[in-house]
C-alpha positions in Angstrom: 269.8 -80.0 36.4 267.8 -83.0 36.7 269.7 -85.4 34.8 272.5 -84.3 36.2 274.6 -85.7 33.3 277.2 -82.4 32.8 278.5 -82.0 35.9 279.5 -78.3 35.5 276.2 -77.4 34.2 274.4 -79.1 37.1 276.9 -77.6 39.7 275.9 -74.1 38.1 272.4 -74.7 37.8 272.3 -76.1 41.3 272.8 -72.8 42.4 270.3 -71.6 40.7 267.2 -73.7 41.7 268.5 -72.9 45.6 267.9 -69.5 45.1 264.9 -70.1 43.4 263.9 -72.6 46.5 264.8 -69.9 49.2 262.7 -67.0 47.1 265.7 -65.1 46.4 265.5 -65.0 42.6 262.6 -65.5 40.4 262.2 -67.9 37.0 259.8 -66.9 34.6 259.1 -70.6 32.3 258.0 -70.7 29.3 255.9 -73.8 28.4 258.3 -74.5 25.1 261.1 -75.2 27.8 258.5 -77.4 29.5 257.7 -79.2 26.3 261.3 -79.7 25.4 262.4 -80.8 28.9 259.6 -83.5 28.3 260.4 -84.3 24.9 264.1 -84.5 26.1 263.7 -86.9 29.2 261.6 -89.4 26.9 263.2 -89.1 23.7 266.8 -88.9 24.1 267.0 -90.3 27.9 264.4 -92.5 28.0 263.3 -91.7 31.1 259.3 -92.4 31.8 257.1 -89.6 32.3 255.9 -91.2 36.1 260.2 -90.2 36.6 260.3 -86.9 35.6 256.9 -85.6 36.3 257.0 -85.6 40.0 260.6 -83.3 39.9 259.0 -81.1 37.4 255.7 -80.6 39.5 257.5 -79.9 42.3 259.8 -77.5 40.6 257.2 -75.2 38.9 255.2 -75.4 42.3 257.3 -73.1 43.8 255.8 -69.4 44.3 259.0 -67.7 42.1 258.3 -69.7 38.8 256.2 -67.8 36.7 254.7 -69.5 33.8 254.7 -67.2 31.0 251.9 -68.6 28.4 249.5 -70.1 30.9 248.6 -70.8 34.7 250.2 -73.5 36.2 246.8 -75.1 37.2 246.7 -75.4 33.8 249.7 -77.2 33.4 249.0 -79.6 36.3 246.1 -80.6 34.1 247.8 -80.9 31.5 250.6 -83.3 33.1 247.7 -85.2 34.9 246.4 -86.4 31.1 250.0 -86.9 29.8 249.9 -89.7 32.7 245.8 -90.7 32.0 245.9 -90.8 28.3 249.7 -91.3 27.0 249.9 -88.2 25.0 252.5 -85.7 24.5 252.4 -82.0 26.1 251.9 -80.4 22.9 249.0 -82.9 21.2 247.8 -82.1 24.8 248.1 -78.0 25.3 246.6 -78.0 21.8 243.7 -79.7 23.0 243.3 -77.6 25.9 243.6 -74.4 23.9 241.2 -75.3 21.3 238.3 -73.5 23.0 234.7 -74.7 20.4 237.1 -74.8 17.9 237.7 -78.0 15.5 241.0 -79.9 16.3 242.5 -81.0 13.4 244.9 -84.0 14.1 245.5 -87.7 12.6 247.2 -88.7 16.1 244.9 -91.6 17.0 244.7 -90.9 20.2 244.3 -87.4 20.5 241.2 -88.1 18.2 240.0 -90.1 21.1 240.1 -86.9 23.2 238.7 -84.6 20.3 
């Protein structure tokens, strides 16, 4: 829906979001769609997170998406250090979920974080 790049797809999703937007239907997310949607956008569009991020706030800001594995304070965070620190939503949820437990990583800059 965002890119907008199949026309039919976007026509039929379109429809979707609106009923979504006027509280008529309910989405229930799971953060692996989040992850790929990111992964998607920067990887195979090349589209900067500073882009998508905005849309995608936006989107899961509305009271009928449900997040299923998490708040979506938590995922606001989450987005907020993609932007800070330059990492990806999963090296990032990871992090988050790690509780006093080690993080094993050799991501540079994860290790930063850890």
């Amino acid at each position: 829906y965002f890119l907008r790049d199949v026309e039919s797809q976007y026509l039929e999703a379109e429809k979707v979001f609106r009923e979504i937007e006027n509280e008529t239907r309910e989405a229930f997310l799971s953060l692996l769609v989040i992850n790929e949607f990111s992964w998607t956008c920067e990887t195979y569009y090349k589209i900067n997170r500073e882009s998508y991020l905005p849309w995608l706030i936006k989107f899961i800001s509305l009271r009928k998406v449900k997040i299923i594995e998490t708040k979506k304070d938590e995922i606001f965070k989450l987005f907020e250090l993609m932007l800070k620190k330059r990492l990806d939503l999963t090296d990032l949820y990871l992090y988050s979920i790690r509780g006093n437990k080690d993080l094993l990583t050799f991501d540079i800059k994860l290790k930063k974080l850890v």
